[in-house]
NUROPA-944588 format. One record per residue: y, x negated, z negated of N, C-alpha, C, O, CB in turn; chain; residue in three letters. Coordinates in steps of 0.05 Angstrom, whole numbers. Each point is the difference from the previous one (the first is absolute). Last residue first. Glycine has a CB too. Layout:
SEMAR,n_Y,n_X,n_Z,ca_Y,ca_X,ca_Z,c_Y,c_X,c_Z,o_Y,o_X,o_Z,cb_Y,cb_X,cb_Z,kette,rest
SEMAR,Y,X,Z,Y,X,Z,Y,X,Z,Y,X,Z,Y,X,Z,A,ALA .
...
This chain:
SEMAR,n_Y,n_X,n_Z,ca_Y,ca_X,ca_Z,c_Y,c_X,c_Z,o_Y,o_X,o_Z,cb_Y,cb_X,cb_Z,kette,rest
SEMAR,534,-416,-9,14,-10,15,24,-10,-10,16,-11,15,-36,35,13,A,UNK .
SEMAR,-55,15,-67,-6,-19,8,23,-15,10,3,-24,-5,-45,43,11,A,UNK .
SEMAR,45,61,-36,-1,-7,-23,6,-36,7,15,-16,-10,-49,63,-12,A,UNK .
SEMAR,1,32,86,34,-5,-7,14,-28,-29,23,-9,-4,-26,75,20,A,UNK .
SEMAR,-90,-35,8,7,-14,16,32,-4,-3,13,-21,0,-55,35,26,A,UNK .
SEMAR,2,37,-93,-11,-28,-2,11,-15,20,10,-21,-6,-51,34,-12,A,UNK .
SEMAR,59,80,29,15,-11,-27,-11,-33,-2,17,-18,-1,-17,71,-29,A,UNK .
SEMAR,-52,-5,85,22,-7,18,26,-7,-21,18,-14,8,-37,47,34,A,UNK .
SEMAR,-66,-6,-79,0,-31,31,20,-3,3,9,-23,0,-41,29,30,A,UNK .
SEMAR,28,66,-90,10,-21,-8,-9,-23,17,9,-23,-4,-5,44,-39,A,UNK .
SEMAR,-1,66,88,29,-1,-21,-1,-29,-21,21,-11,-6,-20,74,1,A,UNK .
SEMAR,-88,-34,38,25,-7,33,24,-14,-18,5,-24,-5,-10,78,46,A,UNK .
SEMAR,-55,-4,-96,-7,-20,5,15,-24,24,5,-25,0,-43,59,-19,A,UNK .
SEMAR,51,56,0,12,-12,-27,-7,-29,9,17,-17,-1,-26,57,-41,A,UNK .
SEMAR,-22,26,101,31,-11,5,13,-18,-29,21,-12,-2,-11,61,37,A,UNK .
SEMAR,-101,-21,-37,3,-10,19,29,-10,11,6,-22,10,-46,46,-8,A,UNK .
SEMAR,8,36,-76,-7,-28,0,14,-15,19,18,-16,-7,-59,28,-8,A,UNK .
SEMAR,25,74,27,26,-4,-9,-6,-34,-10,13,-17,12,4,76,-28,A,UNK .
SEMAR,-78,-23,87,2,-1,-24,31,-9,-8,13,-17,13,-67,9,-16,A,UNK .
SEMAR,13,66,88,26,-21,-10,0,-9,-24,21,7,-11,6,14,34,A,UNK .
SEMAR,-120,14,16,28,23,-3,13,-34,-15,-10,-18,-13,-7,94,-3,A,UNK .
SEMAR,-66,-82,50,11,18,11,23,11,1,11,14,17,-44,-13,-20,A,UNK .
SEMAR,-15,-64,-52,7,-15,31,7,15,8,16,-9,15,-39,-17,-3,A,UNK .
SEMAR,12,50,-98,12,-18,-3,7,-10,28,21,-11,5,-41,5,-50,A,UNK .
SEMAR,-41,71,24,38,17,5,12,-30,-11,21,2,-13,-20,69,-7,A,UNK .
SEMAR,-96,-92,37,15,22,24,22,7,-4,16,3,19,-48,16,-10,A,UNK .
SEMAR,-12,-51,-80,13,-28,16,4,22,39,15,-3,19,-56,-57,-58,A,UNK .
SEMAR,19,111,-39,21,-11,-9,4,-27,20,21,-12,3,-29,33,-55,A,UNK .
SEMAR,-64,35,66,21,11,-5,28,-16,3,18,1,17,-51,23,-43,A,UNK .
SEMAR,-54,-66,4,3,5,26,35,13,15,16,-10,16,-76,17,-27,A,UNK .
SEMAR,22,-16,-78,9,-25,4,13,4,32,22,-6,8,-59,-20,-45,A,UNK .
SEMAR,-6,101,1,20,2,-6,23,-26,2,25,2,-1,-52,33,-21,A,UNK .
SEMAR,-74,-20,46,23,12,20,35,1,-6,18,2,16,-61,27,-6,A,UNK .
SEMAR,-31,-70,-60,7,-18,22,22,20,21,19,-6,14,-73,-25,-18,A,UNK .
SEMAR,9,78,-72,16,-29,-9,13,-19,21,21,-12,-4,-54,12,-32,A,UNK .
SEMAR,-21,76,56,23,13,-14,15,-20,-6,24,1,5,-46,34,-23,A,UNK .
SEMAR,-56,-64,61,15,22,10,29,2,-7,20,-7,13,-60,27,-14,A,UNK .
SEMAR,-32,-45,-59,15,-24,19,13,11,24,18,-16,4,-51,-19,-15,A,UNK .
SEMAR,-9,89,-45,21,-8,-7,7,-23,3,18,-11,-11,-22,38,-10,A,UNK .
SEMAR,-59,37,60,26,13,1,20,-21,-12,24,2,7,-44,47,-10,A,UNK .
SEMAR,-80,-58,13,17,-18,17,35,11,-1,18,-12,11,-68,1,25,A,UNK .
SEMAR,-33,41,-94,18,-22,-11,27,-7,20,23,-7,-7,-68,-13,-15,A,UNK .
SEMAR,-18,106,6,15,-8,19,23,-18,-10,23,5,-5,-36,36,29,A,UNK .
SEMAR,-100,-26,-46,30,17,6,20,-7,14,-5,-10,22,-1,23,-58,A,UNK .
SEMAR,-80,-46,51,2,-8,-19,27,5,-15,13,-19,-9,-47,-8,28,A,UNK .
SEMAR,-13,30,68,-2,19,-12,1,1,-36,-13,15,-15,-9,-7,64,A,UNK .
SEMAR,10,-77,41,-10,2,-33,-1,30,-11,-21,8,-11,43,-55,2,A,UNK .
SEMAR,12,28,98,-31,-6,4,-13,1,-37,-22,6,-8,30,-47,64,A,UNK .
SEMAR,86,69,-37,-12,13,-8,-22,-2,7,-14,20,-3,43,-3,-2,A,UNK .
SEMAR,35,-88,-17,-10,22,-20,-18,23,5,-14,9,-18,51,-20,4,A,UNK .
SEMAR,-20,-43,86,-13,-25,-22,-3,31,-18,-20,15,1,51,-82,0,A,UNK .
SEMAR,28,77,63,-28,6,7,-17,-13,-20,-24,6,4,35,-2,45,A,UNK .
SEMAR,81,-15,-72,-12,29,0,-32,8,11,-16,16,-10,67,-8,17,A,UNK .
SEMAR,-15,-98,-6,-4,12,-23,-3,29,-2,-18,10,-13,40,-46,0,A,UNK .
SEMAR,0,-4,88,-24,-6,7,-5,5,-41,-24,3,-6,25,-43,70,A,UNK .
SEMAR,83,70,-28,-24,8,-2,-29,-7,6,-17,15,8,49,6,-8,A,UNK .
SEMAR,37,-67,-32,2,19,-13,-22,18,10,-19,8,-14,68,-18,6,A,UNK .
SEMAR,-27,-73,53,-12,3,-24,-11,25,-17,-23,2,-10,49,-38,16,A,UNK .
SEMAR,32,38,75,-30,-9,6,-16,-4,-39,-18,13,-11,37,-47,74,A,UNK .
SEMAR,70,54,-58,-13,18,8,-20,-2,11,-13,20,4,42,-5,-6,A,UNK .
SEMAR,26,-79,-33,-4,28,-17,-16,11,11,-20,4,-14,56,4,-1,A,UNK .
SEMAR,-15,-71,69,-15,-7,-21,-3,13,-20,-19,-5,-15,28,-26,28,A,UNK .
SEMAR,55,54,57,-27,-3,18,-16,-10,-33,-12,20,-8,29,-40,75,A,UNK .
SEMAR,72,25,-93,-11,28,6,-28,0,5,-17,13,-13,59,-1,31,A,UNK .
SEMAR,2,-98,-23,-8,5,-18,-3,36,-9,-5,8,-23,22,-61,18,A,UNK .
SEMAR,13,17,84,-26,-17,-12,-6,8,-20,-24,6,-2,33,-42,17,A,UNK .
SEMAR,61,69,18,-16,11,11,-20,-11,-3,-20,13,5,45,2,17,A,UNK .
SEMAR,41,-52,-67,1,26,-8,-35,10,18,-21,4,-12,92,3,8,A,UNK .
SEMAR,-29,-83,25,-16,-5,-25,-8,30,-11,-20,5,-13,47,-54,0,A,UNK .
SEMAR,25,43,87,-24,6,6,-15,-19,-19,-21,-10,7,31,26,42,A,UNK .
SEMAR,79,9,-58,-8,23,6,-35,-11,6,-17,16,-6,72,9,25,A,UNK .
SEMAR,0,-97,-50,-3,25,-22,-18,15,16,-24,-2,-5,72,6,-21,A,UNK .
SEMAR,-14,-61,78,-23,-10,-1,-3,12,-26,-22,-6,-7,20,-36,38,A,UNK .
SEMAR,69,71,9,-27,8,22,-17,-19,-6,-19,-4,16,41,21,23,A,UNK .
SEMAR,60,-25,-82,-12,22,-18,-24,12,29,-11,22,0,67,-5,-43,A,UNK .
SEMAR,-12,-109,49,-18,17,-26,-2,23,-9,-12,6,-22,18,-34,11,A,UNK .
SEMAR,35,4,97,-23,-11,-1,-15,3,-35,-23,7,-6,45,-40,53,A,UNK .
SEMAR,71,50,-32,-28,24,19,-20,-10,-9,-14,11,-17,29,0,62,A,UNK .
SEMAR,51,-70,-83,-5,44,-15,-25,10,21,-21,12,-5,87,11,-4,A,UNK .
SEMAR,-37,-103,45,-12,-4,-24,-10,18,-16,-23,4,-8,47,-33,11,A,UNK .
SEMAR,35,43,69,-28,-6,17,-16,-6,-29,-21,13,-2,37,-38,57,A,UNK .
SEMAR,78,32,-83,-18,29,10,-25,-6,23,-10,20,9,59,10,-14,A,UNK .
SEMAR,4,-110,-24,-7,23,-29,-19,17,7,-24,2,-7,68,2,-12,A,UNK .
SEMAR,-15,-54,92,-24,-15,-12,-13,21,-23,-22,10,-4,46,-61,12,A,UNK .
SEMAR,60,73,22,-20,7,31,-26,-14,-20,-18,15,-7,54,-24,69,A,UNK .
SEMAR,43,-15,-94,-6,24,-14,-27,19,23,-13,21,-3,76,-22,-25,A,UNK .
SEMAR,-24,-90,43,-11,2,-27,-9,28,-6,-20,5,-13,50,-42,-1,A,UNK .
């Protein structure tokens, strides 16, 4: 049972890490095919704030797959409260 738990844990947070990296690769193709966009126009410098805005979504779902969200053991703590519950 508990071999299943932790192959389960792995396996989602390596399918986090490369939603993550998916969703890095698509920032950044977009982004700057907007930057080259702003400056074939020359039309000041709009593309800074989808940038600014998306980088910060971006941000925040990186220190969510990267780093231990405390969430995360809270979350454990009531599966396994639920499974105990079961028995």
């Amino acid at each position: 049972m508990q071999t299943t738990i932790n192959y389960d844990q792995a396996k989602r947070h390596v399918e986090r890490k490369i939603g993550f990296i998916i969703h890095l690769a698509v920032f950044t193709m977009v982004n700057a095919g907007l930057i080259l966009l702003n400056l074939q126009l020359g039309h000041g410098n709009w593309s800074i704030w989808p940038l600014f805005g998306w980088g910060i979504g971006l941000f925040f779902h990186g220190l969510s797959v990267l780093t231990h969200a405390p969430g995360n053991s809270w979350k454990q703590r009531m599966i396994q409260h639920e499974l105990n519950k079961s028995r």
